[in-house]
Residue, then its C-alpha position, 0 to 999 in steps of 0.5 A: x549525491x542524494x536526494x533529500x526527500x524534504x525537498x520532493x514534494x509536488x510541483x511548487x512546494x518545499x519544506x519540511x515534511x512530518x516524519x510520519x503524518x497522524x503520528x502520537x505526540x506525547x506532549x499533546x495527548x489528552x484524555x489517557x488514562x495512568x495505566x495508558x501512559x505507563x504502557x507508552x512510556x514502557x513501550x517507548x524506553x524498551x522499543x525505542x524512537x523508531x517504533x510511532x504510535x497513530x493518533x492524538x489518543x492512541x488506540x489500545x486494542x485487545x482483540x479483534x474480529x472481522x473489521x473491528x477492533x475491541x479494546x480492554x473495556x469491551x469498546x468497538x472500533x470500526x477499522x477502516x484503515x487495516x489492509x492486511x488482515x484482508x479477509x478479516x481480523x481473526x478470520x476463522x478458516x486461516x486460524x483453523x488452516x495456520x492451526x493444523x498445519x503447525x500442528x503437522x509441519x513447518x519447516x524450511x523450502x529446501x525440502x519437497x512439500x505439496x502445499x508450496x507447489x499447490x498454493x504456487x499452482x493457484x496463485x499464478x493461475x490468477x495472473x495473465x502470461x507470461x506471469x507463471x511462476x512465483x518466488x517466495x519471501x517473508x515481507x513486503x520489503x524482501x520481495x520489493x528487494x528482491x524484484x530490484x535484484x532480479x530488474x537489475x540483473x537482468x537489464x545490467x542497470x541501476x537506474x530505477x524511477x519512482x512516483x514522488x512520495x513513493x513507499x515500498x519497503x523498509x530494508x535499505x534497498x527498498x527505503x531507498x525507493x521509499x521518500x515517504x519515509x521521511x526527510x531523513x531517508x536520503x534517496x540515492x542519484x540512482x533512482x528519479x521521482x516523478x510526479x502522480x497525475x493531480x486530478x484536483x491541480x493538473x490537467x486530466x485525460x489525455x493530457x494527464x497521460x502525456x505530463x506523465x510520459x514525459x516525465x518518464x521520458x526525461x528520467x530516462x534520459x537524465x539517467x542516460x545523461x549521467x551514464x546511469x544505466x537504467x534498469x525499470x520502474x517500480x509503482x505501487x498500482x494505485x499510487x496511494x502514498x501519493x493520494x490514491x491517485x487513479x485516473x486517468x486510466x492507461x497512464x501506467x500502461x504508456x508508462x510501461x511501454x516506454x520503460x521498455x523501449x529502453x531496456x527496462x523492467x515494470x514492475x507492478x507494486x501490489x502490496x496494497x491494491x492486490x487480492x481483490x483490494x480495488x474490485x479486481x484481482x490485481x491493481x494493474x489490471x485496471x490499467x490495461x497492462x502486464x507487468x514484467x514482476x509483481x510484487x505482493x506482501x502482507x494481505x496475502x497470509x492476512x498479516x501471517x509472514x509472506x510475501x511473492x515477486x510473480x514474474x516469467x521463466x525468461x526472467x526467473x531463469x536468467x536471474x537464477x542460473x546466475x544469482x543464488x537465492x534462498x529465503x528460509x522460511x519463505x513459503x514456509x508450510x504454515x504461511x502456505x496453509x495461511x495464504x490457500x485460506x485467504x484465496x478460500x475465503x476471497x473467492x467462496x464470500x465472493x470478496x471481489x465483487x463485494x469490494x467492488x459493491x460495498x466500496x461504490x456505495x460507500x464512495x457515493x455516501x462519501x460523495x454526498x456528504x462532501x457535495x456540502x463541504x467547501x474543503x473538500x476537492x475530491x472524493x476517488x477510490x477503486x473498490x474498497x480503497x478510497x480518498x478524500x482530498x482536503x483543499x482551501x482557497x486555490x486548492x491549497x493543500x489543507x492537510x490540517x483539516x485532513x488530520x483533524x477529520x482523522x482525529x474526529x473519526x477516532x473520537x467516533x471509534x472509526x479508523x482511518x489515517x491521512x497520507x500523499x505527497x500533501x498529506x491532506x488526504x484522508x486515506x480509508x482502507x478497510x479489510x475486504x469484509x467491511x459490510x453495509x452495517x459497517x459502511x453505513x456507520x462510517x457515513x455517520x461519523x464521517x457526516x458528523x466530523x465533517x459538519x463539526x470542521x465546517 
């Protein structure tokens, strides 16, 4: 028995979900030059369905640097959408790092090297105890997988709870913990969906923290009634394939205390919030908790391949003292070399403090320009990672309005993308080095736009 995740959307809707929102539709895309479409139609008869393009007229980038993307006639784009080159497209301090050590070693983890120790060492030193030690993978997905594997193990169970539009990966265990992915990717009876708290439709503060909790409550006890042992629950710590839901603050810390009080592991998804994303190191701090794992991915290497589950040696030890594991090229010289020069450039640009800065002014300007739209519910964010929420009458989602602003901003060069569960949201996600220039170029297309839908 599966879920389907057509029928897992908020509270009172059903109905058919796109396969992915903002995705390019052949049929209705104007304005492409002959040498455009030949490449889409190459791309498409040799990489196939599965690989979309974003937006009505997709964007043809030839290179890039710091936050912005140039195509063949020399166009700027502002990327506010790309979280995984962190510290910048092109950044010149992980070039020179990935550049040497090619040039010097690169080989598998099987033999003593000082770089995966060092890099080791420092990472974990970012985190609080008991998270003192790190395993390394390639993806995102491999370590979602991973930190799966270890949850499971350890606590004998299988039960895992996910928030209702969840994305966290795409291998088949974490496409399984993924309904984002689409109405096609059935989700299995061994995991229960729970809804994100609504700030524009449900109740806020305590009683926000209470709907939550009890949800939880109820999918542990629905995974006890069906004889499903349970082993945890994995969150991405800003929820934000569920809309960048952030508030109230504390829900997850209540979420992780029961998850444990009945044998099961909190795992903390930092794919997206992590290295200095929301203002702070990590998304769950913002929430007052330690997670039992946290897994990290893409911004880590800024878009080089690696990823880390960080957990305890009481975990690590018991899962390896009974499972073999081994990823070749999982912290691999060159990726290590890559992820030391992000944390260079995270802490000697001071990057925290600048998300934190750049994201509150650019959050305000947002804010001012929405005071003046009626389909505008709610403008939220942490740091560089913001929300606005498309509504019409009753605070119906309105995720037309939301893509037509996506859209309107790619006429404009500026990019962003639209998700949640309602897909009405307007998702704005640049890299950590996105400026004041940038920001104030933003809030000029994004107050144009937003005076063109009315």
């Amino acid at each position: 028995m599966t879920q389907d995740a057509r029928d897992t959307g908020a509270a009172g809707t059903t109905g058919q979900r796109s396969v992915m929102v903002n995705g390019y539709d052949g049929s209705a895309a104007p304005g492409l030059s002959p040498a455009e479409r030949e490449l889409i139609a190459r791309r498409e008869n040799v990489l196939g369905r599965p690989y979309r393009l974003f937006y009505r007229e997709p964007v043809h980038a030839v290179r890039a640097s710091g936050a912005h993307l140039f195509d063949a006639s020399g166009a700027d784009f502002l990327d506010a959408y790309n979280n995984v080159p962190a510290v910048g497209h092109s950044n010149s301090r992980v070039q020179a790092a990935v550049s040497e050590q090619l040039g010097t070693l690169n080989t598998h983890t099987r033999y003593l090297t000082d770089g995966v120790v060092d890099y080791a060492e420092r990472l974990t030193d970012l985190f609080p105890a008991p998270l003192t030690q790190a395993i390394f993978a390639c993806t995102g997905s491999e370590a979602v997988d991973l930190a799966l594997r270890i949850a499971r193990r350890v606590t004998g169970g299988e039960g895992i709870i996910i928030t209702r539009n969840a994305y966290h990966g795409t291998t088949t265990a974490a496409a399984a913990i993924s309904p984002s992915l689409g109405s096609g990717n059935p989700i299995p009876d061994t995991v229960a969906l729970v809804d994100a708290p609504d700030s524009v439709r449900g109740p806020g503060g305590a009683a926000a923290v209470t709907e939550f909790a009890a949800q939880i409550s109820a999918a542990i006890a629905g995974f006890a009634a069906r004889g499903i042992p349970f082993a945890g629950m994995i969150v991405d710590s800003v929820l934000s394939s569920d809309g960048l839901r952030l508030a109230p603050l504390g829900f997850l810390a209540r979420a992780a205390e029961l998850v444990r009080a009945a044998g099961g592991l909190y795992i903390a998804d930092e794919v997206q919030p992590g290295f200095g994303r929301t203002g702070s190191w990590w998304g769950f701090e913002r929430h007052g908790l330690v997670p039992d794992l946290a897994v990290l991915g893409k911004p880590m290497g800024n878009g080089m391949p690696i990823s880390a589950v960080i957990g305890s040696p009481e975990l690590f030890d018991r899962f390896g003292a009974e499972v073999r594991y081994f990823n070749t090229f999982g912290g691999n010289p060159v990726s290590i070399a890559a992820a030391n020069a992000v944390l260079d450039e995270i802490e000697q640009r001071e990057l925290l403090t600048h998300a934190g800065a750049v994201g509150d002014a650019l959050a305000a300007g947002i804010r001012g320009i929405a005071a003046g739209s009626e389909r505008i519910a709610e403008v939220r964010g942490a740091g560089l990672f913001l929300a606005v929420e498309y509504t019409h009458e009753g605070w119906e989602p309105d995720p037309a309005a939301a893509l037509a602003v996506v859209n309107g901003l790619r006429e404009r060069r500026i990019l962003v993308s639209a998700s949640g569960t309602l897909e009405n949201v307007l998702k704005i996600r640049p890299p950590l080095v996105f400026d004041t220039v940038d920001a104030e170029r933003f809030l000029t297309g994004f107050a144009e736009v937003t005076r063109e839908l009315g």
